[in-house]
C-alpha positions as CSV (number, residue, x, y, z in Angstrom):
1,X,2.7,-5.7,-7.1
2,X,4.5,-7.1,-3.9
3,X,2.5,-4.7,-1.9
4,X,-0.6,-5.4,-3.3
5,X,-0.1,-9.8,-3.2
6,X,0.6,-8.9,0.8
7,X,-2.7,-7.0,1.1
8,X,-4.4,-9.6,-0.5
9,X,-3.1,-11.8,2.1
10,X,-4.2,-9.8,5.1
11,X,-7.6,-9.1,3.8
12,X,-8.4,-13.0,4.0
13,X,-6.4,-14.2,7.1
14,X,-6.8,-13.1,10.9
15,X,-4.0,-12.4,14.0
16,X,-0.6,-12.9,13.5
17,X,-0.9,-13.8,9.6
18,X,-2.8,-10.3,9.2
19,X,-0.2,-8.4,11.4
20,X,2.5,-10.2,9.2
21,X,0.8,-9.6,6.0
22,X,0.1,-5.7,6.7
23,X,3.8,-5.5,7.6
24,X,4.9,-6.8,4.9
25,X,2.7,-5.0,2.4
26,X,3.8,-1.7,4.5
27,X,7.0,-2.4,3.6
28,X,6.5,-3.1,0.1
29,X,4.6,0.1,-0.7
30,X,7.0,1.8,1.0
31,X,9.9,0.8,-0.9
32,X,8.2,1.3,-4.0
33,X,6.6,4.7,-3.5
34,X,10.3,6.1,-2.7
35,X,11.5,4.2,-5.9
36,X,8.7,6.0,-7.7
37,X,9.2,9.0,-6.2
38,X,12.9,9.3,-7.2
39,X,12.2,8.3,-10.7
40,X,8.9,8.6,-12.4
41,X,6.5,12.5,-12.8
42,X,4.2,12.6,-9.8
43,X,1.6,12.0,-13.4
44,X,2.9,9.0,-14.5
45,X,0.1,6.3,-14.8
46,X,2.4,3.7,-12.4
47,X,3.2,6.0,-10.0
48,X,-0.9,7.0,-9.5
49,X,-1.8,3.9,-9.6
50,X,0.5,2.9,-6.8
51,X,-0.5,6.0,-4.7
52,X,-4.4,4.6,-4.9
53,X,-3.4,0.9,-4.1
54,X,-1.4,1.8,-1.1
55,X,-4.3,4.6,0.1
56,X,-6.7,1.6,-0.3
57,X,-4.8,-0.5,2.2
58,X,-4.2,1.7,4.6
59,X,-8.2,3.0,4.2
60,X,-9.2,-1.0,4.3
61,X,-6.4,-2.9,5.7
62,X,-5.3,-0.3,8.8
63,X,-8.1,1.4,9.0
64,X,-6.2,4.8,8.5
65,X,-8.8,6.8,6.6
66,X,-7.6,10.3,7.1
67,X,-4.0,9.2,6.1
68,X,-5.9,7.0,3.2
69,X,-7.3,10.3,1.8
70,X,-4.4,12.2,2.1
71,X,-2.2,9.9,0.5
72,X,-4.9,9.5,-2.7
């Protein structure tokens, strides 16, 4: 959810408040996509759903579609 309140963030502000906000929403879905990794089945509805939230910031947020469609 902290990843996803960060990406929120970006998609409404510009410049250094979207560079801060994607950073920090990296960051987030980082940490809990190892958490997730370490302890819930690759099926496990949380776990999904976090792989498509992240896949749909980097797709909107970075621009990264290639690693967006991967990662989904």
């Amino acid at each position: 959810m902290k990843g996803d309140y960060y990406r929120y963030i970006a998609e409404f502000v510009s410049g250094g408040e979207k560079d801060t906000a994607s950073n920090q929403a990296d960051s987030a879905y980082t940490e809990a996509r190892k958490i997730s990794e370490e302890s819930l089945e690759a099926t496990h509805p949380t776990r999904l759903g976090l792989a498509l939230n992240y896949s749909v910031f980097y797709y909107e947020i970075l621009g990264k579609t290639s690693e967006a469609c991967e990662m989904a």
